[in-house]
C-alpha positions in Angstrom: -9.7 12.3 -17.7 -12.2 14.9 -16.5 -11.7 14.9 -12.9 -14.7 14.8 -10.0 -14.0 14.8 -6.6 -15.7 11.8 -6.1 -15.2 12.0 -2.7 -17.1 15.1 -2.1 -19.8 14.2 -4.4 -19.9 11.0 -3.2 -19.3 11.4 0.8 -21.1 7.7 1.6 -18.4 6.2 -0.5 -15.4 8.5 1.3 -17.4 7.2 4.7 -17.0 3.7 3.5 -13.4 3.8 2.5 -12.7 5.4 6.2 -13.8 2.1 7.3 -12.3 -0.5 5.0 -9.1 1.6 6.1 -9.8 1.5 9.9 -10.7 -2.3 9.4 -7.3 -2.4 7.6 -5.5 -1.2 10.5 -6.9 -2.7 12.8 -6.3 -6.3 11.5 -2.9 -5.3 11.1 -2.5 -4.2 14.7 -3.9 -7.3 15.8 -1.3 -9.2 13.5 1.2 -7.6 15.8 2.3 -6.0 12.1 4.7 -3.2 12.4 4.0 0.4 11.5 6.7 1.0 9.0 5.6 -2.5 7.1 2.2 -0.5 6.6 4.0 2.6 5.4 6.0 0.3 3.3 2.8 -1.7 1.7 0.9 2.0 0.8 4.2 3.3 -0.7 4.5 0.7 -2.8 1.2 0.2 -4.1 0.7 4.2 -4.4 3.8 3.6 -6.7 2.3 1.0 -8.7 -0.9 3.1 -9.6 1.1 6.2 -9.6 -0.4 8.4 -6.7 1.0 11.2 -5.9 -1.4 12.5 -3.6 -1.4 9.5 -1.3 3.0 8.9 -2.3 3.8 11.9 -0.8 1.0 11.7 2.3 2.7 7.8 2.9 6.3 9.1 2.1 6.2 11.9 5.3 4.2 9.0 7.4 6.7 6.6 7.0 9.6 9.3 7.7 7.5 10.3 11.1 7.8 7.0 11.9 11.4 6.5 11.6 12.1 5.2 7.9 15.2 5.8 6.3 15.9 7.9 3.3 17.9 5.2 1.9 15.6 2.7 2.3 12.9 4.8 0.6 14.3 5.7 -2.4 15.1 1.9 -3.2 11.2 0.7 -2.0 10.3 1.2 -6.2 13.4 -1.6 -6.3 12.9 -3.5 -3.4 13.9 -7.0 -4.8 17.1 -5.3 -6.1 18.3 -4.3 -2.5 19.1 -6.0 0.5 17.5 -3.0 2.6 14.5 -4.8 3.3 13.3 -8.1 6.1 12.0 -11.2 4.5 8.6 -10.3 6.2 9.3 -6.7 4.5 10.0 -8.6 1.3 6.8 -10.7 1.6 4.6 -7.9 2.3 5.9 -5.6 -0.5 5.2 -9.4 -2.6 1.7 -9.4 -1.5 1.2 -5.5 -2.0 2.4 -5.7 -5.7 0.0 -8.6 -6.3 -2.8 -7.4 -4.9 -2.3 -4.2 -6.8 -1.0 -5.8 -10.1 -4.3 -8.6 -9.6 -5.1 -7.9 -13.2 -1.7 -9.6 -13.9 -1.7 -12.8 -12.1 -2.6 -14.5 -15.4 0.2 -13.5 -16.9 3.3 -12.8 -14.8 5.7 -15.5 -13.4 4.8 -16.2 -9.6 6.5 -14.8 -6.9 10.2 -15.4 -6.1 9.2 -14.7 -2.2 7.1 -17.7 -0.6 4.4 -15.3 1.3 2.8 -18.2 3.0 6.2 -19.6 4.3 7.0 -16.2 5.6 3.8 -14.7 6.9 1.2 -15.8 9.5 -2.6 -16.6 8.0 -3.6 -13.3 10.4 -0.4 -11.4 8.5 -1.7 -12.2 5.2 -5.3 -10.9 5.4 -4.4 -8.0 7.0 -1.3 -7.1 4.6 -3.8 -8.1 1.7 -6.7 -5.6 3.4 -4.5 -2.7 3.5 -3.5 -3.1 -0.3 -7.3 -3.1 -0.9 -7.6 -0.2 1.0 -4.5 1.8 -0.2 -5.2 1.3 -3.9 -9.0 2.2 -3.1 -7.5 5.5 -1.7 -5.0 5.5 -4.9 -8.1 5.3 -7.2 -10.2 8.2 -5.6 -7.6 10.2 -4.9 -6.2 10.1 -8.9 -9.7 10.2 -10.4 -10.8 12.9 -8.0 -7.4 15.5 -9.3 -6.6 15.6 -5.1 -3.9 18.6 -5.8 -0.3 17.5 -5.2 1.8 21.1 -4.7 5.0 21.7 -2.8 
């Protein structure tokens, strides 16, 4: 792939994606959503589309904000581990499909029950900040944003 900074050539679009983010967080604030569920919705989906740009820029958030090692090298496994909340568990759920929405024809549903665990207002705002996170995973991957040490 022949790589653009899309953002730079683009700025309107990196203007817009400032706001669906800032919407994003905002919602989830208002959800009374915890900061480390955020961290743990971007990691995820930054997985999925394999980001590194915006995996290691989530990685040293969610470690600022008091996440665990251990719990973040099992996030790629969460279903496999018993490190994670049932609201954890249904926002990671929601993450992968939001992320994964080209799949929903074809995979088996969900072993978590989202709506059973998470408010209407928890949804959306869960379900905005995967639309914002894999926006940022697809700008920052087509644009080459440099990933060094």
């Amino acid at each position: 792939m022949s790589h653009v900074n899309v953002t730079k050539a683009v700025p309107a679009l990196y203007e817009a994606q400032i706001a669906v983010e800032k919407a994003a967080v905002e919602a989830a604030e208002a959800a009374g959503l915890h900061p480390l569920l955020l961290d743990l919705v971007r990691l995820r989906a930054s997985q999925l589309n394999g980001c590194a740009f915006c995996l290691r820029m989530h990685t040293q958030d969610a470690m600022k904000n008091g996440e665990t090692a251990d719990r973040l090298a099992v996030v790629a496994a969460w279903w496999e581990s018993q490190y994670f909340t049932e609201k954890e568990q249904a926002a990671l759920t929601l993450a992968e499909q939001v992320t994964l929405i080209g799949n929903a024809h074809t995979s088996p549903a969900p072993k978590v029950d989202v709506a059973a665990i998470l408010t209407k207002e928890e949804i959306a705002a869960i379900t905005a900040l995967a639309i914002s996170i894999n926006g940022w995973n697809r700008l920052a991957i087509t644009s080459g944003y440099p990933v060094a040490p």
